[in-house]
N, C-alpha and C positions, 0 to 999 in steps of 0.2 A: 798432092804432096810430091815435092822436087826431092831426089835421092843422087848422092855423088855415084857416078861408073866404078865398081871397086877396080877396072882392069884400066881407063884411062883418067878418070874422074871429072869428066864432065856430065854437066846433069843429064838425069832421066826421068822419066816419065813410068808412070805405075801401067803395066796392062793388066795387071789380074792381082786380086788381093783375095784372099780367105784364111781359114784354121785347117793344122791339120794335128793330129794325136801327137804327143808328143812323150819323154817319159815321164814328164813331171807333169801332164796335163798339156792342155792345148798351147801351139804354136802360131802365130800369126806367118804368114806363109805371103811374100811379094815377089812378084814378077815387075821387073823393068826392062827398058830398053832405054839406051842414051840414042846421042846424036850421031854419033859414029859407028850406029848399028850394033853395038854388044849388048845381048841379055844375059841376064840370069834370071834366076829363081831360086828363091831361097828364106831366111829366117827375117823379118824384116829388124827385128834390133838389129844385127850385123851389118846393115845396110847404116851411113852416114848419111842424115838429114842434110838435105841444103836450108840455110835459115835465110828467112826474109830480111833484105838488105833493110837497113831501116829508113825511115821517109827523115831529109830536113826540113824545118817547120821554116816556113815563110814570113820573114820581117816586116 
């Protein structure tokens, strides 16, 4: 799964994924790192999906 940098917004790379308690029940909890070295950690909805460019079909 590709995630936009929320501080430059070039993609990143997942290194750690799990749950953790939250007050409404569990939380999906993502670690990334982009290309230009920034991590976080954090709630993975808040994190912006990069979507797969889509393929053109061949004539």
């Amino acid at each position: 799964m590709l995630y936009d940098c929320p501080e430059c917004g070039l993609p990143t790379t997942v290194t750690s994924q799990g749950k953790a308690a939250g007050s409404d029940g569990p939380v999906e909890v993502v670690g990334v790192r982009c290309v230009a070295d920034h991590w976080f950690l954090g709630p993975g909805d808040t994190l912006r999906r990069l979507l797969p460019m889509p393929r053109r079909s061949d004539r």
